[in-house]
N, C-alpha and C positions, 0 to 999 in steps of 0.2 A: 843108399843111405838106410838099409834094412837096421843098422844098427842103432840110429835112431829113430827108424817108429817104433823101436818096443821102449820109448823112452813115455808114450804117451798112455797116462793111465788106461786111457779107452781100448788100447790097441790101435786105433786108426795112427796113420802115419803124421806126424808135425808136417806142420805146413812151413817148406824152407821160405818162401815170399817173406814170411815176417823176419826173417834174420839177411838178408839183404838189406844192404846199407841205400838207401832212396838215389836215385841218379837227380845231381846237380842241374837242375833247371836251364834250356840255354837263354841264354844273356842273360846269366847269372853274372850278380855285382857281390865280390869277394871284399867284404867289408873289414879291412885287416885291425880297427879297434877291437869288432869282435870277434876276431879272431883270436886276438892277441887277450882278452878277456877269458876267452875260454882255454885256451893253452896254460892261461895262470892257474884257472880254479881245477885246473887237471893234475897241478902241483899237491893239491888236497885231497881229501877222501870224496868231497859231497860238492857237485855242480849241479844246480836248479835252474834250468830256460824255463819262463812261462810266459803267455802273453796268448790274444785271440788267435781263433781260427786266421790262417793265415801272416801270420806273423810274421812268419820267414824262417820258425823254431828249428824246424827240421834240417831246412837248406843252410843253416848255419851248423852244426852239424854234421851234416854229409859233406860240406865243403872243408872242413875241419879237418875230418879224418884223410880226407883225397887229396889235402894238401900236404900231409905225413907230419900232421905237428903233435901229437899226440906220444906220449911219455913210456908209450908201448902198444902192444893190439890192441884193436878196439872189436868188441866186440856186441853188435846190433842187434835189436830186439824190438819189433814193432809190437805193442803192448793194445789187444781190442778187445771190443767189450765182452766177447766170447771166451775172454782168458781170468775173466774176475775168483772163478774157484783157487784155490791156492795151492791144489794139485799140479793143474793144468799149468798155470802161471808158471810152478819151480820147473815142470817138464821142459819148457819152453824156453828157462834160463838155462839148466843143462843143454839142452840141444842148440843154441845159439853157441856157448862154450866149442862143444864139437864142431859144428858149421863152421866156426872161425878159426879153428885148429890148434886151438890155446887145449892143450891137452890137460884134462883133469884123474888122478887116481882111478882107479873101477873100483874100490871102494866105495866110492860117496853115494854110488846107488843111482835111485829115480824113484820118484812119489810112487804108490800104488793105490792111490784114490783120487779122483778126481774136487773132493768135497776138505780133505786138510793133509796136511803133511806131517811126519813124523818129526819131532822134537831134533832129535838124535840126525835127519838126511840132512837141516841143518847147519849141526853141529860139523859134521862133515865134512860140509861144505867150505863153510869159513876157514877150517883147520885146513881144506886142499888151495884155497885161495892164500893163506899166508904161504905156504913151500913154494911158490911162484917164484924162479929165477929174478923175474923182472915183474914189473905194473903192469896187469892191466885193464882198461878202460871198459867198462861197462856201460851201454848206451839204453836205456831204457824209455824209449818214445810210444808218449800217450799211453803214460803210466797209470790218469785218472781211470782208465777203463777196469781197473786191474780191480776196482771197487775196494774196502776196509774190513776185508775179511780176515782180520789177523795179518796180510799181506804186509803192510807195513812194519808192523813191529817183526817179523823174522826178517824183514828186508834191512834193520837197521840193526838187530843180534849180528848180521852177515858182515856187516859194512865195518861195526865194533868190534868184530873179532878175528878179521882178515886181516889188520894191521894196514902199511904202508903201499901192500900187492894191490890193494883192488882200490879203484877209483872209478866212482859209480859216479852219471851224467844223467839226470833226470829230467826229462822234456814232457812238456801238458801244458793245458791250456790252465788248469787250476795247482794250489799250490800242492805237494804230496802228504800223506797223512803221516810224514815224519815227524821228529821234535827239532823244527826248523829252530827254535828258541834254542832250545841247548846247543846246537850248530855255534850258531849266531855267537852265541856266549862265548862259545869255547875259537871263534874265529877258524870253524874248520869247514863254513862253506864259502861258495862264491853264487849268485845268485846274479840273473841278468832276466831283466823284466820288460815288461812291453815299451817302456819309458828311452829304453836302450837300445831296443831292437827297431825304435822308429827308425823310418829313413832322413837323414840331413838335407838340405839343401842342394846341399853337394854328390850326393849321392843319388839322389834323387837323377840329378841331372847324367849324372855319370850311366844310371838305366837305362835314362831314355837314349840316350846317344848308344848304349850298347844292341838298342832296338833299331839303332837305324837312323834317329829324331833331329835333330838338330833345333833345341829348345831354346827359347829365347828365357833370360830373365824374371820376367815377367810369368811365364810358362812352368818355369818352373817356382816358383813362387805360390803360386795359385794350388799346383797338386799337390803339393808338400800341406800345405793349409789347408785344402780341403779334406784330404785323405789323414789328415795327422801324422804322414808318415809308415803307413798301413802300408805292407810292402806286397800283398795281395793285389790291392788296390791299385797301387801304384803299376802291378803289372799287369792287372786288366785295361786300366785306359792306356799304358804303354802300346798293346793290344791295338785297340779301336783306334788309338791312335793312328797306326802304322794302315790302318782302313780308310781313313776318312781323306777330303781333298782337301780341307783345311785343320791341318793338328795344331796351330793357337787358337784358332776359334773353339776347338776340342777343349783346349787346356784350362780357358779362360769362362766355359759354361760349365755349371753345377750340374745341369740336368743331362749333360752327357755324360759325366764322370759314374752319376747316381746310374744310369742306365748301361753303364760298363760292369757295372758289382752288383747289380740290381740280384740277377739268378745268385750269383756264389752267396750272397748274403742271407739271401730267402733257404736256401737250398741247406749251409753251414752253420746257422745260427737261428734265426726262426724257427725252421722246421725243425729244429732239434726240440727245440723246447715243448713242454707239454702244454696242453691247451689250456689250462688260469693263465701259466705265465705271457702265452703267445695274444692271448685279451688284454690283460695288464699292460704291452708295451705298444701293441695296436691302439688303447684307447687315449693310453698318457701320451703317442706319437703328436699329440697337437702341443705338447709342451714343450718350451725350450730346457727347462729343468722341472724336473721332478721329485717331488716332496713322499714320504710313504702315506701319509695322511689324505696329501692332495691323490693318488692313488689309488687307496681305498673308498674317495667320492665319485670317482667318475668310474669305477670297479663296483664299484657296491657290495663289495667285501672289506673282510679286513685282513687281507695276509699282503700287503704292499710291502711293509717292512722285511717280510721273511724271503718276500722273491726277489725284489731290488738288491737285498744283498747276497743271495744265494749269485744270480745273475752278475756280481763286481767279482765275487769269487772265483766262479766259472770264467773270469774276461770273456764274457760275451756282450763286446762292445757296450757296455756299462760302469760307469765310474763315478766315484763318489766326488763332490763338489766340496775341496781340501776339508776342513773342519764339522762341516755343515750337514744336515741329516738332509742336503739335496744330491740328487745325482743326477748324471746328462746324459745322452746315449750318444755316440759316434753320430757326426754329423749326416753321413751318407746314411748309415743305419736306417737314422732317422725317419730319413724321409725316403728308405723303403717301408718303414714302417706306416707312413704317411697315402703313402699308394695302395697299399693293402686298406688301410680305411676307407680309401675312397672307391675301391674296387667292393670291398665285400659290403660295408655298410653306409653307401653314401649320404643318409640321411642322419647320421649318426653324429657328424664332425657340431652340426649349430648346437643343439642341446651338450655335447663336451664342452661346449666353449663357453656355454651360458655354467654352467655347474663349476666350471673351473674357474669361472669369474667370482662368483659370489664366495668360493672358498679362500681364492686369494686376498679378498676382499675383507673378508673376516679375517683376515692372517695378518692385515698391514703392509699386504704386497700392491699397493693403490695401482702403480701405472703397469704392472703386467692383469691388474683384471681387469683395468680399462681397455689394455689391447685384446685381451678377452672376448669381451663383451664388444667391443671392433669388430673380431672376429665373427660374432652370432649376429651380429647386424643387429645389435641392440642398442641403438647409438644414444637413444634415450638415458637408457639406464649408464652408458657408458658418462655422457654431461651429465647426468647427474653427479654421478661418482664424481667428479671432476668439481666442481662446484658446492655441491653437500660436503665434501673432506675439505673444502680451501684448498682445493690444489690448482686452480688456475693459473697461479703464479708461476707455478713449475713448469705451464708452457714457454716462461719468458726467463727463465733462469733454472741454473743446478742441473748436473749430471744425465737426467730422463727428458730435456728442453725437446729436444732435436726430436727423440722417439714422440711423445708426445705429438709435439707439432705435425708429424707427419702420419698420425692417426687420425687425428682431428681433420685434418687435410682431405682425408676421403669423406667424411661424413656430408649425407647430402645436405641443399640447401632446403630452407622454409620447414624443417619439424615445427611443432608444434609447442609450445611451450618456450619458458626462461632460460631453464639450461643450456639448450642448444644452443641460443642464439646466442650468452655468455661465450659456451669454448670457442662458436665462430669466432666472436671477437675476440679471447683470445689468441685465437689462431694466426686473424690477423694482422695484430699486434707485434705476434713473434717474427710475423716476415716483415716487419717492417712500414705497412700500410695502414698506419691510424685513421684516414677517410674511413677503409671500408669498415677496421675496426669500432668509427662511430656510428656507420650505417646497421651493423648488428647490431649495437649497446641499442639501437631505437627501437630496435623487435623486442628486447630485454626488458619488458616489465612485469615486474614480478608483482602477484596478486598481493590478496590482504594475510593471506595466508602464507606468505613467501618467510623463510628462515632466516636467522641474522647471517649466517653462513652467506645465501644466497645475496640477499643485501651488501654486504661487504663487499663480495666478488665485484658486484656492478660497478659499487662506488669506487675502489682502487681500479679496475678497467678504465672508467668515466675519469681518472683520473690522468691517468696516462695519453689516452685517445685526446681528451682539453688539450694538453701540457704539447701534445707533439705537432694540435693543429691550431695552437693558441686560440681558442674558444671561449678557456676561463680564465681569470687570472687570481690568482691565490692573495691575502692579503702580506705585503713584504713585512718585515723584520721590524720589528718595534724600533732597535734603533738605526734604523734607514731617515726615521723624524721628519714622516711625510714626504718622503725621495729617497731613493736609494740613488744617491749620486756618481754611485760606480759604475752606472750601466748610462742609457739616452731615455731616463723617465721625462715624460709629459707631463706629469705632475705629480701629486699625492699618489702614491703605491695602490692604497684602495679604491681609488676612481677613473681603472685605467678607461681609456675608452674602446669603442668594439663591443660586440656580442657580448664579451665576459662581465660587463659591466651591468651589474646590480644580480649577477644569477650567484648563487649559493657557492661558498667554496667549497670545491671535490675535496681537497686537503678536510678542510675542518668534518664533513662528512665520513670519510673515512675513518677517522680518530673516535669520533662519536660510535661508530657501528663497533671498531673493534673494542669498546668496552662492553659492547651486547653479546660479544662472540666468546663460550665457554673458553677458559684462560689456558687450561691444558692442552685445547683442541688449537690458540692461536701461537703457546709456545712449541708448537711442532712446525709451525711455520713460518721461519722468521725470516721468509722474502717478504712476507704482507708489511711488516714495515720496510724494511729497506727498499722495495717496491715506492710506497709512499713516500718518502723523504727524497727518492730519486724521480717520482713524478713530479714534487713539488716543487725541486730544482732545477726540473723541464720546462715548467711553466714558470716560473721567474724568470729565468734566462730568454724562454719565448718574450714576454712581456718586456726585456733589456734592466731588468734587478738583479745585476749581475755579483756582488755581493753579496744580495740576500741570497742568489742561486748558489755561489759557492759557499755557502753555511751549511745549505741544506743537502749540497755533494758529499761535506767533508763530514755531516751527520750521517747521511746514506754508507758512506764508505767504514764508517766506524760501526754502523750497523750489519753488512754485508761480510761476515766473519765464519761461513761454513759451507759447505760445499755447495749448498741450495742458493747462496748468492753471491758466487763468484761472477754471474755472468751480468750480474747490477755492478758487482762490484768494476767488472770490465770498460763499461759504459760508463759508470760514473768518473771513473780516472779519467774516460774522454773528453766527457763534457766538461768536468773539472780543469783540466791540463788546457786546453782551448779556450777555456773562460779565462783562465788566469795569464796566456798567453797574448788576447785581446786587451787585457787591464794592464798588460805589461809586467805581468808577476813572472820573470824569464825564470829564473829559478825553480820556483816553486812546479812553476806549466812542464817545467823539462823532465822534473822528475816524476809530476803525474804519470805524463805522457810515454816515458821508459817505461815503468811499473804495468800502465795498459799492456803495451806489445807484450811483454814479458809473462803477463797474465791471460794474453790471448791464445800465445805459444802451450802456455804449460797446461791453459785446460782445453786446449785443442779447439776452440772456434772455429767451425769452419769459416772459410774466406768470405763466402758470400752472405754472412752473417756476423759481418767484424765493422767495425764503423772506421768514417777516415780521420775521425777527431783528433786521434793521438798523433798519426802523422802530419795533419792541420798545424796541430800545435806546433811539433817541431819546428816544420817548416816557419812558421810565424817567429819562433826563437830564435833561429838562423837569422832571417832575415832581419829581424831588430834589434841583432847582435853584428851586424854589418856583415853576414855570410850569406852571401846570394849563391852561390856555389851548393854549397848546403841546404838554404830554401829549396833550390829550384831537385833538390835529389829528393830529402823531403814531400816534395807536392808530387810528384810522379811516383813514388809511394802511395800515396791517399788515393791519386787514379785507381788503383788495384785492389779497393775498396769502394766502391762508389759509393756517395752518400744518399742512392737511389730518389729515397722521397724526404731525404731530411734537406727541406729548403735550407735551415740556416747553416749548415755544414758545405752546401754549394755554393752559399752568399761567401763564406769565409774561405774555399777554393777560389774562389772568383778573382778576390781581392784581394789575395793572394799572388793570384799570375798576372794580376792588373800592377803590382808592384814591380813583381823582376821585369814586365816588359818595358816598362816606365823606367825604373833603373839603367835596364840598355839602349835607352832613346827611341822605344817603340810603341808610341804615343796612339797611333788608331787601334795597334796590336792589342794596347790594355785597354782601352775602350769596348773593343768588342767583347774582352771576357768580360767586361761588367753585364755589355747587354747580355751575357747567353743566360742572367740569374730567372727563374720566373720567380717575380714579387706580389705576393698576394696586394686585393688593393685595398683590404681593411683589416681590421681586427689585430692587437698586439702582435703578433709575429708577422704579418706584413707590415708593420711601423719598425720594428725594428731590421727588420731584413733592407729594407727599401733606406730605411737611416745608415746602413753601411754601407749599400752602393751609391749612395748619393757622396758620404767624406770620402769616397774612393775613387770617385767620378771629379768631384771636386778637385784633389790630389793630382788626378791626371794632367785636368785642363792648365792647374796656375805650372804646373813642369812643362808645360807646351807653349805656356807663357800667358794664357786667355782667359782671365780674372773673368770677364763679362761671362764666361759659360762658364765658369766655376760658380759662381753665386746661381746661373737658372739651374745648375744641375741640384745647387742646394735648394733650391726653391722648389721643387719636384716631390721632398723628404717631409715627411711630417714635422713639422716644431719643437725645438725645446732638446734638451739635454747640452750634456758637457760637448763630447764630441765633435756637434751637431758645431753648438756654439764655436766652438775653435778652428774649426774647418772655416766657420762662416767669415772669423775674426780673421784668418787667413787670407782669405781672397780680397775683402773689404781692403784691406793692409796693402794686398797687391795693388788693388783698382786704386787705389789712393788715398782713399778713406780711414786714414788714423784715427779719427773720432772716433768712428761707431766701432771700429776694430777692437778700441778702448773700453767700448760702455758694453762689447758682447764676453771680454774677457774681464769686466769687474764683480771680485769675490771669484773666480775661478783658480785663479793661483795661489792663494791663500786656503784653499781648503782641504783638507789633511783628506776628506773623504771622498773625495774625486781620484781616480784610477791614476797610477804610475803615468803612464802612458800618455793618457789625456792632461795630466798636469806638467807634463815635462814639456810637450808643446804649447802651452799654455803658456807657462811662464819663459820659454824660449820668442816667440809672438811679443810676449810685453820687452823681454830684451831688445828685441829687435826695433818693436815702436819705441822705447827708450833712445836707443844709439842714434836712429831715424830722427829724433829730437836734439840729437848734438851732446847729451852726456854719458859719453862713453864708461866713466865712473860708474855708473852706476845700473848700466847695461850691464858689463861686466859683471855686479854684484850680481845679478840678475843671472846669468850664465852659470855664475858659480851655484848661485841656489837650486837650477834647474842640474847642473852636475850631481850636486850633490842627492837629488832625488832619485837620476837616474841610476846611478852609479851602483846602489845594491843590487839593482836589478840587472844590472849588466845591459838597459836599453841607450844602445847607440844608434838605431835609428833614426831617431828626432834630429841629431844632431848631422848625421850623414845628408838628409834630407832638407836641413836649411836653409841650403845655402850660400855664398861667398862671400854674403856680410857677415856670416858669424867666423868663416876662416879670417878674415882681416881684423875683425874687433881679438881675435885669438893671439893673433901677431901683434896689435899696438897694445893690448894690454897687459902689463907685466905682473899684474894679479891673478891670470890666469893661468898659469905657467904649467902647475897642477892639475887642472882640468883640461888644458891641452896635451898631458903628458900621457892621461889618461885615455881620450880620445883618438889618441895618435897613436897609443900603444906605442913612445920612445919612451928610455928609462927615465927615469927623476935624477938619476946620477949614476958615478960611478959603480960597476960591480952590483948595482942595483935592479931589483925586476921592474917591469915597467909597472908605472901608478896605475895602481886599479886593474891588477893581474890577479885576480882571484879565481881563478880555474876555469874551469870546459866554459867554450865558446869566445872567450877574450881569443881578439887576435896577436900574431906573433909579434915580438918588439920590433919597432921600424916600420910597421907596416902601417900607413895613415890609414884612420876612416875616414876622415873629412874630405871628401874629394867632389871638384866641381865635373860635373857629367858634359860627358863628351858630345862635337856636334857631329852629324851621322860623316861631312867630312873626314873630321878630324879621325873620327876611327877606322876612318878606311886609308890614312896615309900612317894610323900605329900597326894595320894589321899588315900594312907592307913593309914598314919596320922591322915588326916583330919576322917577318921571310927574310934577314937580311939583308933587303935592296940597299944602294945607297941610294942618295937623295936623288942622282938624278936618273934612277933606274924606278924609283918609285911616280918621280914627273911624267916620264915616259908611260908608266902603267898606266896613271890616273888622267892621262893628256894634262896636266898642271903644269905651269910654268915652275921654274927650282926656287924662286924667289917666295910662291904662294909654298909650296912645300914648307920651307923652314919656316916660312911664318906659320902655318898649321902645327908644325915642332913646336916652336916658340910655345904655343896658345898649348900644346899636351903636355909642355914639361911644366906652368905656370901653374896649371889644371891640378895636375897628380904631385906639385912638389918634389919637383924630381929636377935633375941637370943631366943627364945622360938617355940615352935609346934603351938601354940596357935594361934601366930601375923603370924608365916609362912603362916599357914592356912586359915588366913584372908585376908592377901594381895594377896597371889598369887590368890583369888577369887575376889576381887576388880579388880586386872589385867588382870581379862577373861581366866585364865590360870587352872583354876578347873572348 
């Protein structure tokens, strides 16, 4: 090759290495979009690869040309930083030319300076590149090194005056100092960037397996994500993979991955960079994102802006954050960057973290400079932040809950002072444990010198922590008029009894401080009300003002309108949907209770931070829609939520499965779920918890037929309310006592502001001591009335649960025709939907609810039915004579209103009862 060393101005000889095309890496993955990418832009004059160290730039390229898809020769040129003079450079393109035997004129010459080129060798040039038989392809890799010494612009005179012959392929890690814009304009480049050069999933996988791997899902999931698709990366843990005894344990740690690229990273990207900028990403390495401001504080200069983005330019794993003047650095990068701080200046990381706090802090960045200030172990200054901003709330609601929560989490116990003992209680709040969260609030008092800020926190904590462990009770709703009758009040609203009675309402404290709290500084934080209105509808409902409590839900809910209180807004549709599902509001509780799940989903709740309320509900609607099938899917749902420490959400599971067992004649079964409830033995929320296990304990005993223990069970429950009364009227009714059954349900049925629920039994109880007294007339009116209350609601429970004087008074009275048509779900008439088919949950036509419940007999000669035996294969099963069989038949088909095995079999499986 004497012919061309005299090509190099110095006389020494070109170095052929740079005009060899790189060998294909093995287990190389031939990625044929980009292939089929670059075969297109080869169609053009101007192809641009750019992306980091490692990218894959090259190997995409070399596999290109090796695969022979290219539009003509290709001819190779490794471009370094030794070639930046613009002598040197053209020498190097000539002798590439010759190397690859794409023969050029002996005209066109060769530079004879190392420092510029003539005008005119050029001109030459481009004039010998148009007379070109055919294309072709110039590869110019690691073109940055070639420096802006005029270099580009004769590189683009060549490229404009070749014509359709040359199609130049331009590979760097930065973009070229071409007029990529007029390209662009004119649609005559093709350009493929790091965005494209990532590795897929798929691909990904297809590496590893080319290495030997056999990756699981998961596996590959994890390095796709960690690495970003970094095809360097990808093939260094490919690498250590193929080392290690376990490669998903490999795949599935960070700090192996980090410790695979750890050298190539320090070695290809750090150490390249000069010493400001190698301190700028060493000191920012403790940041998740990077600001140039916040850069210039913990730098203590001011050239952040100019190297941040000199660094996105260069793709040295640096990228801007879409619109934003922040940038991120590759995750691994990162936290090589991270090890180097800890190596060279270990003492270095707490004062970053305290300096990066107070600037985020200044900026409006609250909860990255509290995990800051986490970070410096400044845990002080971090509660404060927390507390001094009103951000407490945002432990228990909005987008930063969960981070929050689990910063807070490490802070030790017993600091010194208000704040800390504040975010404790918040903290504990957020997990769900209002005890310990009351045991903090008792460290929390704030001096004489404490902020309204600080104040407020307390009182909306103190609010919540009452509300969850019924401690206070708020005063109810003016017009509740001395009872809130929709719930089991003991009396006047303001004089509940327990603890809470005569201590200050948190609610109206609350209210008062947020008029002290700067009005700017409280509309930036509109959980603190909806916070409030959903404690104070914690503690209504604790106290059983269950009315007043849904005012102040559906207040809560109207208030919980921005990102910051969706997770109120979550919780309130629970308590909400469960409230209204106990009063009987089916409707209303059904679509609370959707909207919950639906809002748990969409802003990702985790599970173990989701309450069972919404499924409660369901399940409650199911089942007082006469769908025990659907209860009992429902309530195994809410399982998968435990309501950990929310007693009355385990009262309302309880008595819940105390129904469906009850329903299928499994009478000790629902007894024990009642015992598993723990009932506090005072204060509003154990009056109320204790008042629903006792009407549900009640309910048991008169279905097992035992009036005498339904009244001591109710004698067990505190006094007083609707409920309370009806359950009582119930049993009194059973034991024989129509008097007083009389004097506990007088002015109950008549009053518009007692619960669906509770008045549908109510006034069903006086039908029944009516008929009990011989005037069927007017029982029936009675029936009707109690239809007609039910009926919006879709509550057929009541009427399921009667029992078989209300199916006989249904059959002799011929005014009830439509209330039974409705009950029964048959039509009203011909071509007709059945009465009172008004959508979701109504059962299908023909299917009876009325049905009398089966004895544990009886269902064990339907469930040999239902096997096809006949009757005297079913004798035989059961050792029963054939005569006790059909009389068992008899008594199932009398039961389910049925004439056939067939329909018995059917309905008593609609009924939950097989």
């Amino acid at each position: 090759m004497a012919e061309d060393a005299q090509l190099h101005p110095s006389g020494d000889p070109l170095l052929a290495a740079k005009f060899a095309v790189p060998a294909v890496p093995p287990a190389f993955v031939a990625r044929q979009r980009l292939l089929d990418r670059l075969t297109e832009g080869a169609q053009g004059p101007l192809t641009v690869i750019t992306g980091p160290a490692g990218a894959g730039k090259t190997s995409l390229a070399a596999s290109w040309r090796e695969a022979d898809l290219a539009p003509g020769p290709v001819v190779w040129l490794t471009v370094e930083s030794d070639d930046n003079a613009p002598g040197v450079f053209w020498a190097y393109v000539l002798g590439a030319f010759r190397y690859h035997r794409v023969p050029l004129p002996d005209g066109v010459g060769s530079p004879s300076s190392a420092d510029n080129v003539d005008h005119s060798l050029i001109v030459r040039l481009a004039s010998a590149l148009a007379q070109l038989p055919e294309p072709v392809v110039l590869v110019l890799d690691g073109l940055e090194h070639a420096g802006v010494h005029g270099i580009a612009a004769e590189l683009d005179f060549v490229l404009a005056h070749a014509g359709p012959s040359l199609r130049l392929v331009l590979i760097g890690r930065v973009d070229p100092a071409l007029p990529l814009h007029r390209y662009r304009a004119e649609a005559r480049v093709c350009e493929i960037r790091r965005s494209e050069l990532a590795f897929t999933p798929q691909e990904t996988a297809q590496l590893l397996r080319c290495h030997g791997l056999s990756p699981s899902q998961e596996s590959v999931g994890a390095l796709t994500d960690r690495t970003q698709g970094w095809a360097a990366g990808l093939r260094l843990c490919a690498l250590a993979m193929q080392r290690t005894d376990d490669a998903e344990h490999f795949a599935q740690s960070f700090a192996a991955s980090q410790n695979a690229v750890a050298d190539y990273l320090t070695a290809e990207v750090l150490a390249a960079q000069p010493a400001a900028t190698q301190d700028l990403l060493i000191r920012t390495s403790i940041l998740s994102h990077v600001h140039p401001g916040l850069a210039d504080a913990l730098t203590g200069r001011d050239d952040g802006e100019r190297i941040l983005g000199r660094l996105v330019r260069d793709n040295a794993f640096v990228e801007p954050i879409g619109d934003t003047s922040w940038y991120r650095c590759h995750p691994l990068f990162a936290e090589v960057l991270r090890a180097h701080l800890r190596s060279r200046s270990p003492a270095l990381g707490t004062p970053l973290h305290r300096e990066a706090a107070r600037w985020l802090d200044g900026h409006d960045r609250l909860t990255d400079a509290i995990e800051h200030a986490a970070a410096a172990d400044d845990w002080p200054y971090a509660a404060g932040l927390l507390v001094d901003r009103l951000a407490a709330g945002r432990l228990l609601t909005g987008p930063d809950s969960h981070r929050l929560e689990r910063l807070f989490r490490s802070m030790p116990d017993g600091l010194p002072g208000a704040a800390p003992a504040l975010a404790a209680a918040a903290c504990a709040l957020a997990r769900g444990d209002a005890t310990a969260g009351r045991k903090h609030l008792a460290g929390a008092r704030p001096n004489g010198d404490a902020t309204p800020e600080c104040l407020l926190t307390r009182a909306v904590l103190r609010l919540l922590t009452d509300a969850d462990t019924g401690t206070s009770t708020p005063r109810a709703p003016a017009s509740a008029n001395g009872g809130d009758r929709g719930g089991d009040d003991r009396g006047p609203a303001t004089e509940a009894p327990g603890p809470g009675r005569g201590t200050p309402d948190p609610d109206r404290e609350v209210r008062a401080l947020m008029e002290r709290v700067d009005r700017e500084r409280l509309d930036r934080h509109p959980e603190i009300e909806a916070l409030r209105l959903y404690g104070r509808g914690r503690a209504l409902l604790t106290a059983g003002h269950r009315s007043g409590a849904r005012e102040a839900f559906a207040a809560a809910l109207a208030a919980a309108t921005d990102e910051q209180t969706w997770t109120v807004r979550y919780h309130c549709l629970g308590a909400l949907a469960l409230a209204e599902a106990v009063d009987g509001l089916l409707r209303e509780a059904e679509a609370h209770a959707l909207d919950g799940i639906k809002a748990a989903e969409e802003h990702g709740i985790p599970v173990d931070r989701r309450t069972p309320r919404c499924h409660l509900a369901l399940a409650s609607v199911s089942a007082d829609r006469g769908d025990l099938a659907g209860a009992a899917r429902h309530l195994a749902a809410a399982r998968s939520h435990p309501p950990a420490r929310d007693v009355p959400a385990a009262a309302e599971a309880a008595v819940l499965r105390a129904r469906l067992e009850l329903a299928h004649g499994h009478a000790a079964a629902a007894l024990s779920a009642l015992d598993d409830v723990p009932v506090a033995a005072d204060g509003p929320a154990g009056a109320e918890v204790a008042g629903r296990i006792a009407v549900a304990r009640c309910s048991v005993h008169l279905g097992r037929g035992d009036p005498a223990a339904a009244l001591a069970a109710l004698g067990e429950a505190p006094t007083g309310g609707p409920a309370l009364a009806v359950a009582s009227a119930g049993a009194h009714l059973a034991a024989g006592d129509g008097a007083q059954a009389r004097r506990l349900l007088a002015g109950l049925t008549g009053d518009e502001r007692v619960t669906p629920a509770v008045r549908v039994r109510a006034e069903l109880l006086d039908a029944r001591l009516t008929a009990f007294e011989g005037d069927t007339a007017k029982a029936a009116s009675l029936v009707a009335g109690a239809v007609r209350t039910a009926r919006p609601h879709g509550l057929r429970a009541p009427f399921t649960e009667a029992g078989p004087w209300l199916r006989h008074l249904l059959a002799r009275a011929p005014g009830l025709a439509d209330a039974g048509a409705w009950l029964t779900g048959r039509t009203a008439g011909p071509g007709k939907r059945p009465v009172g088919d008004s959508g979701s949950g109504d059962t299908e036509a023909g299917s009876p609810l009325i049905v009398e419940q089966l004895s544990p007999r009886e269902r064990d000669v339907l469930r040999c039915a239902a096997q096809m035996m006949s009757t005297d294969e079913i004798a035989a099963e059961l050792f029963l004579s054939v005569n006790t069989v059909k009389t068992h038949l008899k008594s199932v088909y009398r039961k389910l209103s049925v004439s056939r095995r067939s329909e018995a079999v059917r309905r008593a499986r609609d009924a939950g009862m097989l």
